[in-house]
C-alpha positions in Angstrom: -66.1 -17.5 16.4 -64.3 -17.1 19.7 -62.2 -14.0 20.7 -58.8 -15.5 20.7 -59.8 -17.3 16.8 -61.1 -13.1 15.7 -57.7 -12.3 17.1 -55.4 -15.0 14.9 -57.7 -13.9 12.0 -57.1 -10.2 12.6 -53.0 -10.8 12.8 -53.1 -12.8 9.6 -54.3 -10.2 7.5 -52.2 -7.6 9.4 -49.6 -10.1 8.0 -50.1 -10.8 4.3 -50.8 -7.0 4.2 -47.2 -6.4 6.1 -46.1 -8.6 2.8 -46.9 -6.2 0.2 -45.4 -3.0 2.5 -42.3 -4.7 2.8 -42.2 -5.8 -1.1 -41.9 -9.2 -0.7 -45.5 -9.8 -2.2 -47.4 -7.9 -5.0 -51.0 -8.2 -5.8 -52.5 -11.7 -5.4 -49.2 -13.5 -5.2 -48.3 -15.2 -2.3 -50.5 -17.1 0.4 -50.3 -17.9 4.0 -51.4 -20.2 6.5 -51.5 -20.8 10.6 -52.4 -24.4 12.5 -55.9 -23.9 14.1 -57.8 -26.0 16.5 -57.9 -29.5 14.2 -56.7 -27.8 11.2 -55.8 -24.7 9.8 -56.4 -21.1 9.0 -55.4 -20.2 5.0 -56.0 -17.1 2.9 -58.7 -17.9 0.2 -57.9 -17.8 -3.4 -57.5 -14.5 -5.6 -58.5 -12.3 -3.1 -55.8 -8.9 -3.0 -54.8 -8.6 0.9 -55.9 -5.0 0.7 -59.4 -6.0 0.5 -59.4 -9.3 2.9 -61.1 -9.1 6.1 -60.6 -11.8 8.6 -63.7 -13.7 7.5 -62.3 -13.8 4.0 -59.6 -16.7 5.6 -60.6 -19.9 4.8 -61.0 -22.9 8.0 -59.3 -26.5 6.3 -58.9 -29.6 7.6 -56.3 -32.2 6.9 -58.3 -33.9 5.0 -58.8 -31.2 2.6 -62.3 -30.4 3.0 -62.5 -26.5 3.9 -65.8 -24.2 4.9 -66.5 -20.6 3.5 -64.3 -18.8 0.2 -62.2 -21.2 -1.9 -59.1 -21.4 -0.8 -55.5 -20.6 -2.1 -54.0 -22.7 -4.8 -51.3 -23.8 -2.6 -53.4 -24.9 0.4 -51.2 -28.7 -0.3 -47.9 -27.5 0.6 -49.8 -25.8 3.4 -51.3 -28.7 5.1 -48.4 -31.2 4.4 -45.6 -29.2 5.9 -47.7 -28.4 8.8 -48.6 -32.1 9.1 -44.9 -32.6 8.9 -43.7 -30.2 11.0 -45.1 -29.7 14.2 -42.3 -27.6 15.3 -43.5 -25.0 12.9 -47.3 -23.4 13.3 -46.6 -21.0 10.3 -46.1 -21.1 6.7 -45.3 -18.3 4.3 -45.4 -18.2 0.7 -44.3 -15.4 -1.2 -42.8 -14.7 -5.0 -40.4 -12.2 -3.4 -38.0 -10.9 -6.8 -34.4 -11.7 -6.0 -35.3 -15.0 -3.7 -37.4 -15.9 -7.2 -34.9 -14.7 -9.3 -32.5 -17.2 -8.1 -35.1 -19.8 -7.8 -35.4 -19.4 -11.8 -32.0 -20.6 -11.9 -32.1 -23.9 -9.8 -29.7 -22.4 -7.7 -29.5 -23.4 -3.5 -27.9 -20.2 -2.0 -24.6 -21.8 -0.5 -22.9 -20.2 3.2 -21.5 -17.6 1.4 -23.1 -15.5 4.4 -23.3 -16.5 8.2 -26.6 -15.7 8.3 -27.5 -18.6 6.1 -27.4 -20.5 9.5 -30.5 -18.9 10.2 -32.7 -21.2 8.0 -31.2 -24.1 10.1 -28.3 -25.6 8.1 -25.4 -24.4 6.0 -27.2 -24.1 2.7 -31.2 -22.6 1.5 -32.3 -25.2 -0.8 -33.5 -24.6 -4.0 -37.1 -27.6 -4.4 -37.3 -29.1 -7.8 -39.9 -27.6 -9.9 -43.8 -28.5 -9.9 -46.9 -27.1 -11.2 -48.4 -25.2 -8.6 -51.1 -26.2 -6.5 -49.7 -29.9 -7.5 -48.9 -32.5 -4.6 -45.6 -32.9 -6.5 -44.9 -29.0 -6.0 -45.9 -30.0 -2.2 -43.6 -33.4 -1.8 -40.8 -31.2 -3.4 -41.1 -28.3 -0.8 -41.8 -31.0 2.1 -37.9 -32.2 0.8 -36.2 -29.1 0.3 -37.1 -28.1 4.0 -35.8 -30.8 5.9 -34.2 -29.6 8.8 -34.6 -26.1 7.5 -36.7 -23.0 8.1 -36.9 -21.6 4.6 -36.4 -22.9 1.1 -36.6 -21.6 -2.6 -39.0 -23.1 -5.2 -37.9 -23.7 -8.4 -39.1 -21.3 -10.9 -41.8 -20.0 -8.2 -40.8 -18.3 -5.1 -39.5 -19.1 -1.7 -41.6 -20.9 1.6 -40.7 -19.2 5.0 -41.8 -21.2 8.1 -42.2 -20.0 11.9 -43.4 -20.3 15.1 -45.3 -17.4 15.0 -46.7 -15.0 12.7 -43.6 -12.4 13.3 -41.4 -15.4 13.1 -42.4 -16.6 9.5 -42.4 -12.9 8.3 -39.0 -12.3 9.4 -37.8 -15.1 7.9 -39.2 -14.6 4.4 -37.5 -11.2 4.7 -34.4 -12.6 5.6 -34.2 -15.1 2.6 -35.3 -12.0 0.2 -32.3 -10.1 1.3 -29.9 -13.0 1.7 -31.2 -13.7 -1.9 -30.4 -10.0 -3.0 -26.7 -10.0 -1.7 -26.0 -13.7 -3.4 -27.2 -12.2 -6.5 -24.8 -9.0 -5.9 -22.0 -10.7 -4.8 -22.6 -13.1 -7.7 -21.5 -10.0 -10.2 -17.9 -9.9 -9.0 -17.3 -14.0 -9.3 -18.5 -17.1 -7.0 -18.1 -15.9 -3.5 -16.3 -17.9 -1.2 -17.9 -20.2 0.8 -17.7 -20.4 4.8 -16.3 -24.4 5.9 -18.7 -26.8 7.4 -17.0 -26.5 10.5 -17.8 -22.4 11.0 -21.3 -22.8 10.0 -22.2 -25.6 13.1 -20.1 -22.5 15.2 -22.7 -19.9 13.7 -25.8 -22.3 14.2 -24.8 -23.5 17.8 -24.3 -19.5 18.3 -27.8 -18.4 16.7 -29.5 -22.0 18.8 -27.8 -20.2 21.7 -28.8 -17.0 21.4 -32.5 -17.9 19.9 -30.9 -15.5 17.2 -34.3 -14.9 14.8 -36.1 -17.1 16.7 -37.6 -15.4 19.5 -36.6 -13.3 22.7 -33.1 -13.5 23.5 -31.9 -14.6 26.9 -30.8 -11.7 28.4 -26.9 -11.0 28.2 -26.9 -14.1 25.9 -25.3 -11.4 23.3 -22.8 -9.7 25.6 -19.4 -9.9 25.2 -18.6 -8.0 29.3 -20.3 -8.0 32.5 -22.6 -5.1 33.3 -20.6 -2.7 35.8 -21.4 -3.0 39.6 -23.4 -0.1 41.4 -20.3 1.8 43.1 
């Protein structure tokens, strides 16, 4: 194992165990994966993040065939979106409680919020419901995140995807408490809905600013031009 593979190891159980202290995972729950060399890197099966060391994560292929622990139940979705994505190198799964709790209810989480432009488009689609650790669980995903960065599973949880580790994490973060406010807002009635128009503003803006996306150009937020030395 090279340095620089020990490394992406060591930051993927930093990771999953960055899950459970910011309550978006309990226990076993959840899984996560990063593209490696001519494949990927996925946590194995049933292990509590707690206890994994980085030679607990499990080396796949896309063919499926994999070397060391078994590994997660979900290692499908895994490989197909990262087949199908090459823009992403992360993928997040987590069964975070209000992103699930409206999952349980079929429901995609309309623009109620501007920061729904953060998953790419003006909604965060809800998939269809599978069986998990089904290839029909893994075609639905695959659909629900076209041209998004995030998406809900029906009556299971919610995928996050990044660029990076710190990418996907903040994403699957972001859905959770996007997830908690729709559910809040939700108690006083259906909560308007920002236009089609406004949300390609918002994304253009966040595309602009690489809002949630990485390092922001600087003064790509300011609104004034820094004073001159006198």
């Amino acid at each position: 194992m090279t340095d620089t593979e020990l490394t992406l190891r060591r930051q993927m159980v930093q990771t999953c165990r960055k899950m459970n202290e910011t309550g978006i995972n309990q226990g076993t729950a959840g899984n996560l994966s990063v593209r490696h060399g001519d494949g990927f890197l996925i946590t194995p099966s049933s292990l509590p993040y707690d206890g994994m060391e980085p030679d607990d994560l499990v080396e796949m292929g896309w063919d499926g065939t994999y070397s060391g622990r078994r590994p997660s139940s979900e290692w499908r979705f895994h490989r197909d979106i990262l087949k199908a994505r090459p823009d992403v190198n992360v993928v997040l799964h987590c069964h975070s409680a209000f992103a699930t709790s409206v999952a349980c209810h079929h429901r995609t989480i309309p623009a109620f919020h501007y920061m729904v432009g953060v998953m790419g488009g003006n909604t965060l689609r809800c998939a269809r419901y599978a069986t998990f650790g089904t290839q029909a669980l893994s075609d639905a995903a695959i659909e629900a995140l076209e041209g998004r960065m995030a998406c809900l599973l029906g009556q299971h949880g919610q995928i996050s995807l990044g660029t990076t580790l710190e990418g996907a994490l903040w994403m699957a973060v972001e859905v959770e408490t996007l997830a908690r406010m729709y559910v809040q807002a939700l108690a006083l009635g259906e909560p308007p809905v920002l236009s089609d128009d406004e949300m390609e503003r918002v994304i253009a803006q966040m595309k602009r600013m690489s809002y949630g996306l990485g390092p922001e150009e600087e003064g790509a937020n300011d609104v004034a031009r820094p004073r001159k030395p006198a």
